[in-house]
N, C-alpha and C positions, 0 to 999 in steps of 0.2 A: 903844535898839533897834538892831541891828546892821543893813546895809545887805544885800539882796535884789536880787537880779538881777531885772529884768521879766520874768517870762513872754512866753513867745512869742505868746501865744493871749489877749490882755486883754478884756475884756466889762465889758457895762452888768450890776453888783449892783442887786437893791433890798435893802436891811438896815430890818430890822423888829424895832424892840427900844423897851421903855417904859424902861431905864434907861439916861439921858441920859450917863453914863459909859463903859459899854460902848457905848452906839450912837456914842460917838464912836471909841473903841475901834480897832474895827470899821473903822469909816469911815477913819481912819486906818491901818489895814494894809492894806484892801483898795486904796486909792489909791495908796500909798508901791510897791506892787506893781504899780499899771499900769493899774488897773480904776478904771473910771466907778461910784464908790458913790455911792448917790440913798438917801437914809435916811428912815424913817419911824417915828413914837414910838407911831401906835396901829394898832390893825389897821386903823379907818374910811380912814384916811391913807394905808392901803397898799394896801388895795382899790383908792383912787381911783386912787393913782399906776401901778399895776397895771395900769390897764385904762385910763390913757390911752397909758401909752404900757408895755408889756409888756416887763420886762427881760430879760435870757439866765439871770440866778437870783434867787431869793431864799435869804435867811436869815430865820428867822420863829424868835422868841422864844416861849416854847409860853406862859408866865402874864403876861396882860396884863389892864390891867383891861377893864372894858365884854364885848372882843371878845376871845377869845384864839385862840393860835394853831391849834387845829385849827380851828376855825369858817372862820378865814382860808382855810386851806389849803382845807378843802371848797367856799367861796367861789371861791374862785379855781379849782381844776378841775372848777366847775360852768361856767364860761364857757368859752366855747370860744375867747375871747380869747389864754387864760390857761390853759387846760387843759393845753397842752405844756411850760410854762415848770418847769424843775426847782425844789422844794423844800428845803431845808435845814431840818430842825428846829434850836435852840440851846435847851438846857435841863439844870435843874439835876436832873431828875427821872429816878433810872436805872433806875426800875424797867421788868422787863420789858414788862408790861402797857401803859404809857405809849409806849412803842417799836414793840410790836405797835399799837398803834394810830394810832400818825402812819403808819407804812407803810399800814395799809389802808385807809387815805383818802389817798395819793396821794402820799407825803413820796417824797424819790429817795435821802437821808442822816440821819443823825440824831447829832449831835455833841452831846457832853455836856461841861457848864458845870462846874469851869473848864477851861477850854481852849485848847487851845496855837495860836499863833502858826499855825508851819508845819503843823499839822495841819490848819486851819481852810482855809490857804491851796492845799495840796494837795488837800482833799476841793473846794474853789471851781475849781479850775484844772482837776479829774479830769471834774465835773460840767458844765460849760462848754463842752469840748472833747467831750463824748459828747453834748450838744445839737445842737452844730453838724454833729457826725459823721450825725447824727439825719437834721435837719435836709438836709444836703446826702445825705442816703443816700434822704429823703421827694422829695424834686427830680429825681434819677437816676431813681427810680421813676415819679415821673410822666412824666418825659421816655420812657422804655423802653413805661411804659403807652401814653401818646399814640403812640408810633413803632409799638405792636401794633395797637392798632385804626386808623392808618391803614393798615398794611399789610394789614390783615384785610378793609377796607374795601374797600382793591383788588382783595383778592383775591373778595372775593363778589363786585364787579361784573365782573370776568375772568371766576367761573363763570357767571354770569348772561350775557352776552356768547357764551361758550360752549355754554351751554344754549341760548340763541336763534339761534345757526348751527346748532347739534345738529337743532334742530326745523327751519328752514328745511330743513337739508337733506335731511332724513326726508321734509318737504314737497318739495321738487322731483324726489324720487327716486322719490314716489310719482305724480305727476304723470306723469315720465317712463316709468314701468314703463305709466300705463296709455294714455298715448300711443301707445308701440310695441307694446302690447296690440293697442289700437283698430287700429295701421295690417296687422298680422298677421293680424287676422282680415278687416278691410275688405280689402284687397288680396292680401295673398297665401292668405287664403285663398279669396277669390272665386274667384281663379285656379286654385287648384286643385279648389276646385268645378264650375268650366267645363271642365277638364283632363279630370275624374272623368267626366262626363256626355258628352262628347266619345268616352273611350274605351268608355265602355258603347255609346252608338251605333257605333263601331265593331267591338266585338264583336257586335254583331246584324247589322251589314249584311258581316261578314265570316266568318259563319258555315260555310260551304263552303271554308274555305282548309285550307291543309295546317297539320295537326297541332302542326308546331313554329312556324307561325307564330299560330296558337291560345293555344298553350301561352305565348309570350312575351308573347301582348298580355293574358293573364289575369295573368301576374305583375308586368305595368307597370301594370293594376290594383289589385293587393295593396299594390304600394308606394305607389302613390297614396292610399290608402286607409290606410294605415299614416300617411305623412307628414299625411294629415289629422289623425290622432288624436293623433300628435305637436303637431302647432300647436293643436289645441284644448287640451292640456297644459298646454302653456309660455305659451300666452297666459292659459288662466287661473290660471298660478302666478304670472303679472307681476302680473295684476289681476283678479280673477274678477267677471265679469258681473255674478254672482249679489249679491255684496256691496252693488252699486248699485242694481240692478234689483230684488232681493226683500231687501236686508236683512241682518242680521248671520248671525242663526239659522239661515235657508236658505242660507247660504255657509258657515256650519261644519258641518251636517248632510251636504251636500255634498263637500266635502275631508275631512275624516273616513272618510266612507264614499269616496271615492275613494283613502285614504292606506291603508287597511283592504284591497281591493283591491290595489291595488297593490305592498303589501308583506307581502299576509301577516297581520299584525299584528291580533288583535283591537282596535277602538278602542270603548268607550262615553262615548257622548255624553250629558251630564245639562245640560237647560236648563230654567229655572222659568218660562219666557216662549216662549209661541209667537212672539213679535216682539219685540224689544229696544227702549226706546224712547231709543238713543245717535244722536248725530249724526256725521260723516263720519271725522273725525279719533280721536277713540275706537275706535267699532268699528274702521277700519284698522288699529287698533297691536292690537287684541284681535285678532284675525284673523290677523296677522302676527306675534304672539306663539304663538297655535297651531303656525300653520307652522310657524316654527322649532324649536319645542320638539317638535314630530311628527319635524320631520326627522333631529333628535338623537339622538329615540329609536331611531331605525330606523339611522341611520348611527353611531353613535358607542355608543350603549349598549347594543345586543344585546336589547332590550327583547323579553318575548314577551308583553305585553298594555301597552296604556296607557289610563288614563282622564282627560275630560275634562270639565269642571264648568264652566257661567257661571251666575251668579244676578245679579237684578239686583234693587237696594234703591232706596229712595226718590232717592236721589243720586245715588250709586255702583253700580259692577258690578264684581265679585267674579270673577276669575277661575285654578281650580285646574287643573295637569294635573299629573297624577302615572305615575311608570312604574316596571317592575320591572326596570328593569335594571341595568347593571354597577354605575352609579352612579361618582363620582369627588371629588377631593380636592385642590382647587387650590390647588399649592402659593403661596407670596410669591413675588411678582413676577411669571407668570404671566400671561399675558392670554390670557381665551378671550374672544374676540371677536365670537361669536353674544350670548353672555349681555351683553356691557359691550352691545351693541347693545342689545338686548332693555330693560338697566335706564336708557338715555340714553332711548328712545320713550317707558317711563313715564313717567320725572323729565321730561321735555319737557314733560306734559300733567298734573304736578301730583299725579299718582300715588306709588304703593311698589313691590317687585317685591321677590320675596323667593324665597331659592332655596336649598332643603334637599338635601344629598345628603351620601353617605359609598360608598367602595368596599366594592360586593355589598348594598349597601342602597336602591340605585336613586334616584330626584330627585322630587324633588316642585320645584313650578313654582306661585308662589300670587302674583297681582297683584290690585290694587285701585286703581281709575281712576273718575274723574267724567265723569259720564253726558254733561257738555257740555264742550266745549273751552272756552269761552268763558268759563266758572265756572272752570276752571284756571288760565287766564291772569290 
């Protein structure tokens, strides 16, 4: 036998063969080449040695007695032990059929008897080396997996962290809104209700003065009276009364018809509930989901009617506004910053918020929100 260089790449054979001349064969070229051969004369033999301690290949003799070798081979990638470990059929049998059928039960090669040296040795060294490739390519992969789901990990609790500042701050900002509500109507407008009352007494008790001083104290009237209806305005866009005092329904029936009013705009209101039965933090974000999508319409999309829908279901409450107006097309990258607000108050509270539009096809506005904050959280 002429002398072989070792392989770069040597492994633990298991050789499985009933004739004790070739298995010694065998044993002898795979060793002489660098490899730990571990031999076995029957299948029951190869099983065992197999599965206690799982080589880098076999070679498996296909006619043995008892057990033969596809039996083996199905043995063996029935265990998960042994499932990965490559196959080598040796066999004097070339028909095709015999060949088609070590491959679909799991064989990785199929060498036919007799056979060469360095072929045997090449197909041992080719097989070996795409295990471990295997192998170290299974390892990469779970290291890259593990390194995704802890990065994914972080990142849901970043968004989770971030959704919980989202909401506080949604909460203090509504706090704040009705705070400087409260103090604008308590105080400043008390004051100008005493203002008001003040100069009407002195238009009555200065009723014989001259003309142009008549004339000034009716139009420091008019502004007074203006500026009221201003702050009653702005205090109930911070925070409307209504919303806490009578409820969701009488607060949209309200701003509706005041946004109707004020702009023009036909608006219908469709409610399945004379009284909504949401708690504080819901209704707020329905409320102030209206608003701003009223104020859209009226500022940004030219709208010449809008409609406004809530229904409320066993859980949930439904809420649609649709308009005809210009409608628009938000390109990548883009931020409209009414809407990212609008879908952070839903996603806050455990809702969806969904928003259809195309230019000259106007918006529709469709959110679904649970009836209690508390079932969100």
């Amino acid at each position: 036998m002429e002398e072989r260089a070792m392989p770069p790449s040597s492994g633990d054979v298991l050789i499985v063969e009933d004739t004790p001349a070739s298995l010694q064969l065998l044993s002898d070229l795979l060793t002489h080449a660098g490899y730990a051969a571990r031999r076995a004369g029957d299948g029951k033999l190869a099983l065992l040695s197999a599965l206690a301690e799982p080589p880098e290949l076999i070679l498996l003799d296909v006619r043995m007695p008892d057990m033969d070798g596809y039996e083996v081979c199905q043995r063996l990638k029935a265990d998960p032990r042994t499932h990965d470990v490559p196959v080598i059929f040796l066999s004097a049998l070339r028909d095709t059929e015999d060949k088609v059928r070590a491959f679909q039960i799991g064989a990785a090669d199929y060498i036919a008897k007799p056979y060469q040296p360095d072929e045997v040795l090449a197909r041992v060294r080719t097989h070996i080396e795409l295990g471990r490739l295997r192998a170290r390519l299974e390892d990469t992969v779970q290291q890259r997996t593990a390194q995704y789901v802890a990065a994914e990990r972080k990142l849901r609790e970043s968004q989770a962290q971030l959704q919980q500042l989202a909401a506080f701050l949604q909460t203090a900002r509504e706090e704040e809104r009705a705070r400087i509500a409260r103090e604008l109507h308590d105080e400043l407008g008390q004051a100008l209700t005493v203002l008001r009352i003040d100069l009407t007494w002195l238009d009555d008790k200065c009723a014989g003065l001259a003309p142009d001083v008549a004339e000034r104290l009716a139009e420091t009237r008019g502004l007074v009276e203006r500026t009221v209806d201003s702050l009653r305005r702005i205090s109930g866009d911070l925070r409307p009364p209504m919303l806490d005092d009578l409820g969701l329904a009488a607060a949209l029936e309200h701003h509706v018809g005041q946004f109707s009013k004020r702009t023009g705009i036909p608006c219908a209101l469709s409610l399945n509930r004379e009284d909504f039965e949401v708690d504080g933090e819901p209704a707020t974000t329905i409320f102030r989901l209206v608003q701003e999508a009223l104020t859209n319409a009226a500022r940004h999309a030219a709208a010449k009617s809008v409609e406004v829908s809530v229904e409320e279901s066993d859980d949930r409450i439904r809420l649609m506004v649709v308009d005809d107006g210009r409608g628009f097309s938000a390109p990548a990258g883009q931020n409209h910053f009414g809407l990212l607000g609008m879908r952070e108050r839903v996603k806050a509270l455990g809702g969806w918020l969904e928003i259809d539009s195309a230019p000259g096809a106007g918006t529709r506005i469709e959110a679904w929100l649970p009836k209690r904050a508390e079932a969100a959280r």
